[in-house]
C-alpha positions as CSV (number, residue, x, y, z in Angstrom):
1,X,111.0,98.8,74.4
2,X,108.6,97.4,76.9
3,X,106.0,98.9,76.5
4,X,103.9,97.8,79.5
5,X,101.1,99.1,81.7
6,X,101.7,101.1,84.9
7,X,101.9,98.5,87.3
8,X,104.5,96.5,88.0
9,X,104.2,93.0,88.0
10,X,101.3,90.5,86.9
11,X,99.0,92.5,84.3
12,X,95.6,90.0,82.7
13,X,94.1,91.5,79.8
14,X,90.2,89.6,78.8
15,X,88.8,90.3,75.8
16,X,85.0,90.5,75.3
17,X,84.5,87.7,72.4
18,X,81.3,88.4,72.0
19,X,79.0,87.7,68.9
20,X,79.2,91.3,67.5
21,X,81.6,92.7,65.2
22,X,83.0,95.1,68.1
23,X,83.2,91.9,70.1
24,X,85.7,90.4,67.3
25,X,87.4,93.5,67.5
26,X,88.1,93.5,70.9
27,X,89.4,89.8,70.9
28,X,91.9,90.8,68.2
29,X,93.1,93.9,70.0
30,X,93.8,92.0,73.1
31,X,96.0,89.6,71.2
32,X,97.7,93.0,69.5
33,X,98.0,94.0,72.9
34,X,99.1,91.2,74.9
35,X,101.6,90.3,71.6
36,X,103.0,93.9,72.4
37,X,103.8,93.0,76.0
38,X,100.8,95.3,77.8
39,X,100.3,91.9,79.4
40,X,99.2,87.8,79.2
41,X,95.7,87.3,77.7
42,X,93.6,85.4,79.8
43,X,90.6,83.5,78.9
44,X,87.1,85.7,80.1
45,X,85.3,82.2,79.2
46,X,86.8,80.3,82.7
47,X,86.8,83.1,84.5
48,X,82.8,83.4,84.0
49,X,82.9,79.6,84.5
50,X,84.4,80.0,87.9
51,X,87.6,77.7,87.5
52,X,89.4,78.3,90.1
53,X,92.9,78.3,88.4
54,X,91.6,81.6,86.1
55,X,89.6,82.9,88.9
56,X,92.8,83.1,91.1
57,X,94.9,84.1,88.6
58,X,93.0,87.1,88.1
59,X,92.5,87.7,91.6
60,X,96.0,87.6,92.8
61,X,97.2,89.8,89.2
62,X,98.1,93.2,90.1
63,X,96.3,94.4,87.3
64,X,93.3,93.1,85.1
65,X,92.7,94.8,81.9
66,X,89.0,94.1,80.6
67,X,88.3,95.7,76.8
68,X,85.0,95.5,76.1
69,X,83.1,95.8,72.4
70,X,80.0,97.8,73.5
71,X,78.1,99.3,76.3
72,X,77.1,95.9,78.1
73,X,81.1,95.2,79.4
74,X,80.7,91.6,79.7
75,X,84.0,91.4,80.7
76,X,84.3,93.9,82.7
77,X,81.3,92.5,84.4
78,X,82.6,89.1,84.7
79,X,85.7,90.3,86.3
80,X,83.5,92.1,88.7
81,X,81.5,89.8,89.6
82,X,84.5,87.5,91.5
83,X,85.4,90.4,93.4
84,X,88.3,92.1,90.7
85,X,88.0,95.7,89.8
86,X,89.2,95.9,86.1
87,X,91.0,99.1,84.0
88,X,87.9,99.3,81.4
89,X,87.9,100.4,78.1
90,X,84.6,100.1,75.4
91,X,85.3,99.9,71.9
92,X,81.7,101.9,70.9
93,X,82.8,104.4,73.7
94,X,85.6,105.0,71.0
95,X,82.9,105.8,68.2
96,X,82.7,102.3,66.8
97,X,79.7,101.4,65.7
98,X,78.1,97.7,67.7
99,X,76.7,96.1,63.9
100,X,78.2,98.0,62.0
101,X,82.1,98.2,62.3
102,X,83.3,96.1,59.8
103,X,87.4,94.5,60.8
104,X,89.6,95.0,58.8
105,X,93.2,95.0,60.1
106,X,93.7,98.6,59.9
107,X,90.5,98.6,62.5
108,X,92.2,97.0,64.6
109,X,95.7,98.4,64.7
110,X,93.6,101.9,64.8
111,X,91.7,100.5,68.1
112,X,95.0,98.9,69.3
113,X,97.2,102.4,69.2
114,X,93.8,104.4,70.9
115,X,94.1,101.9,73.9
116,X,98.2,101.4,74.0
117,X,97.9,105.6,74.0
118,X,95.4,105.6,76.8
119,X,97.0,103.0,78.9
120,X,100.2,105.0,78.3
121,X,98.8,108.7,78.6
122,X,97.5,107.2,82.7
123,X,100.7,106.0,83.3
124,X,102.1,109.4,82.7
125,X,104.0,108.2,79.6
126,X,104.0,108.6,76.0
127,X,104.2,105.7,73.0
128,X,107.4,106.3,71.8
129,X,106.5,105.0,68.2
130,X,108.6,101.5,69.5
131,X,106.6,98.4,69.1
């Protein structure tokens, strides 16, 4: 099953990467996610850097996914800031804990299966249990 987001056609998903343990967290969901087929990872890194190539990319994708480890949503941020209004979703807004999560890679299949069920459940469809 495919088991992508609502839209049809190009979906982006950035990860924040940040320094944090929620930051690593977030990076590994996004490649859990975009492994899946939710859609391509992108790199958040050129799109703050203003290369053109990301910044179109993400500006002409019918849907940008940002995931975020805490409350300051870099990527959803730097998405914003060329003009792209992102689907966001914040890893401590999930009750992780910013310095004190500690991955583990039942983390993040826990964190991956909370956002795969919310991108689902606002589509108006349920996971399945396919993979």
């Amino acid at each position: 099953m495919n088991n992508c987001c609502c839209a049809e056609g190009v979906k982006l998903i950035y990860a924040c990467s940040g320094c944090s343990d929620v930051g690593e967290i977030s990076d590994r969901v996004v490649r859990v996610l975009s492994k899946e087929g939710f859609g391509k990872m992108k790199c958040l890194a050129a799109v703050g850097a203003h290369l053109s190539g990301p910044v179109k990319s993400a500006m002409g994708a019918d849907e940008n996914i940002a995931i975020d480890g805490c409350s300051d949503a870099c990527a959803r941020k730097n998405l914003e800031h060329i003009g792209v209004t992102p689907k966001s979703y914040v890893l401590t807004e999930m009750g992780l804990e910013k310095g004190k999560t500690i991955l583990t890679d039942e983390m993040v299949d826990e964190v991956s299966k909370k956002i795969r069920d919310k991108i689902l459940f606002e589509c108006g469809r349920e996971d399945d249990g396919n993979k």
